[in-house]
N, C-alpha and C positions, 0 to 999 in steps of 0.2 A: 284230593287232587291227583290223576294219574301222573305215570312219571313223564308222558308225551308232554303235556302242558306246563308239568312244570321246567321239564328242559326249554320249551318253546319261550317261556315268560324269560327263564335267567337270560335266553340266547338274545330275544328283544332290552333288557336289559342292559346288559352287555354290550350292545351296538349301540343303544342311547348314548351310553357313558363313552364309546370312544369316537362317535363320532361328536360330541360335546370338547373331548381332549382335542381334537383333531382340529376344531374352528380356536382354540385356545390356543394352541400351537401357532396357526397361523396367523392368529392379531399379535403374536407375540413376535413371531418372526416378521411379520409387517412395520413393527413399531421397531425389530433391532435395524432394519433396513433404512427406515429413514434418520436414525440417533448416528449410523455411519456413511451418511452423504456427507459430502465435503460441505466444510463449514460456509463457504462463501458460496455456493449454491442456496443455502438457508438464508441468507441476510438479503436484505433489498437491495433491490439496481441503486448504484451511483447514480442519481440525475442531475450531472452537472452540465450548470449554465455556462458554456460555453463563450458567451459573449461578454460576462463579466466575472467568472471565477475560476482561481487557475487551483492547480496543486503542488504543494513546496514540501518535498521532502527532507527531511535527512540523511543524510548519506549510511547505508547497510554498516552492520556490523564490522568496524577495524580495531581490534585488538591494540592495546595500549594509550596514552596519553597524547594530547595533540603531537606537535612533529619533533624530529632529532636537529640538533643546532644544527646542524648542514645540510637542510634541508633542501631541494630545489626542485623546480617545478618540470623541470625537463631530463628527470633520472627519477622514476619510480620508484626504484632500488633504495634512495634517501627519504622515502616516504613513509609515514603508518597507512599501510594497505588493508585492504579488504582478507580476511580468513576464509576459510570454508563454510563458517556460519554463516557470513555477510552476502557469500558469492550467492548461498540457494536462497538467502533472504532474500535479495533483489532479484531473482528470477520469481520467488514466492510473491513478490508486491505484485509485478507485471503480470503473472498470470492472475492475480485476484480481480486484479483493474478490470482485464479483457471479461473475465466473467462475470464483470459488473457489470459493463456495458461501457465502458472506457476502451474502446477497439482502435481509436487510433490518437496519435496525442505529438507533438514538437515537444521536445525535449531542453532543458537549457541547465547548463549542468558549470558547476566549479571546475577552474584547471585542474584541481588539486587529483590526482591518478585516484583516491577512494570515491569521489566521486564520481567522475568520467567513468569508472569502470562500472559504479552501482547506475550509472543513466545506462550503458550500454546493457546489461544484464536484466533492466527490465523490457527489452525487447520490442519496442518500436524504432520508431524511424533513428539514422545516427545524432548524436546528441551535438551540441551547437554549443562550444564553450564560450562562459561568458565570466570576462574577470572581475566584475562587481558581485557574483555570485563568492569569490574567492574567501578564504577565511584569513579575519581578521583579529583570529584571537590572541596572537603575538604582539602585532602593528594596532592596538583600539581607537589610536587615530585614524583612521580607516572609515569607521563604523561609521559615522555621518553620510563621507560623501561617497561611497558605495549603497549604501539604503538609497541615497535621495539618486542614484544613477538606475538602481532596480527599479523606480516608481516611477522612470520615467519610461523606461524601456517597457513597463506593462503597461503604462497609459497608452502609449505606443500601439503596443501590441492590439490592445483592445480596441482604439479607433480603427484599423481598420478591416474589423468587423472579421474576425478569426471563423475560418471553418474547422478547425479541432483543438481538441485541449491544449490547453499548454501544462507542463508540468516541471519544475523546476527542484535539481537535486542539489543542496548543496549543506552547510554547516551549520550547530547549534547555534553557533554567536549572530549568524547572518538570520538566520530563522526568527532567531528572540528579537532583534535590533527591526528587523521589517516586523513582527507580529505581537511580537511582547508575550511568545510564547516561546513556554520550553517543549522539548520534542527529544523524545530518546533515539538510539538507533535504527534506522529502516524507519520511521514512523514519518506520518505524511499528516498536512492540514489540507482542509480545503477551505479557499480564502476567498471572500467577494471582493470584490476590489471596487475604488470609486473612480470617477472619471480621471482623476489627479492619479492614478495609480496606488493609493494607498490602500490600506485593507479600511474595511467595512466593517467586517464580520467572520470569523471563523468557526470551523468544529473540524474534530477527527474525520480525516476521509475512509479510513477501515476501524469498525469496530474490532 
């Protein structure tokens, strides 16, 4: 074989193999492309039913143990508030919503300031305080007739015949007491409700 030819063959060669690396390259950089899209772009739209199911969060991330004995409703300062964790949590829930397809929603939120502040921080309309939302985990006599005033306030809501979400932030006690579920920090249900306002049926609203 002279040496023209065989320069010719290693040179054809040689372009096989890089351009072989070069389509490898790029399924591989195609696949790191889509493993670093935002997680909630991956996951499916919220398709929530508006007419009958709302969403009841938990209130974001507040460092420490329910409240201090001196607690009061109208000085934040005597409250367990929301951290810096809680703050971008509840900006993090609201922007997932939106990118769910949750773009606009009524708000109903605990007095309690970690509350109020996690409704305000997911970023729709202003939040609407509601003191059956309030926590009841000092006062457990409570827990009846706040439940049975939520269920009615949602029967409420739901007759007459809601054009946006409703989404509701407030406490574990009040959460388990309406759902018979537990629910950690910043975590959200989505709840069908029945005509009487009571729940139906639930599952996690973000995986």
């Amino acid at each position: 074989m002279s040496k023209a030819r065989y320069a010719l063959r290693v040179g054809t060669r040689r372009f096989m193999f890089g351009a072989v690396g070069l389509t490898l390259m790029g399924l591989a950089q195609h696949r790191l492309l889509l493993a670093n899209q935002p997680e909630a772009s991956k996951q499916a739209m919220i398709d929530l039913d508006i007419a009958s199911e709302l969403l009841m969060m938990r209130h974001a991330d507040a460092p420490g143990y329910s409240d201090p004995a001196n607690m009061t409703l109208n000085d934040c300062k005597t409250q367990r508030n929301l951290g810096s964790l809680g703050r971008e949590q509840a900006q993090r829930v609201g922007e997932t919503l939106r990118q769910r397809g949750v773009k606009t929603a009524t708000v109903w939120t605990s007095p309690w300031c970690r509350c109020v502040d996690t409704a305000s921080l997911l970023g729709f309309d202003a939040p609407i305080i509601k003191d059956f939302l309030g926590s009841f985990f000092v006062q457990r006599d409570r827990s009846v007739g706040q439940t049975e005033a939520l269920e009615a306030a949602v029967a409420s809501w739901f007759a007459r015949k809601p054009t946006t979400a409703l989404l509701l932030v407030t406490h574990q006690v009040n959460i388990a007491a309406y759902s018979g579920q537990s629910t950690s920090s910043g975590e959200m249900l989505r709840i069908k409700t029945r005509k009487n306002g009571k729940p139906e049926s639930y599952r996690r609203a973000i995986d």
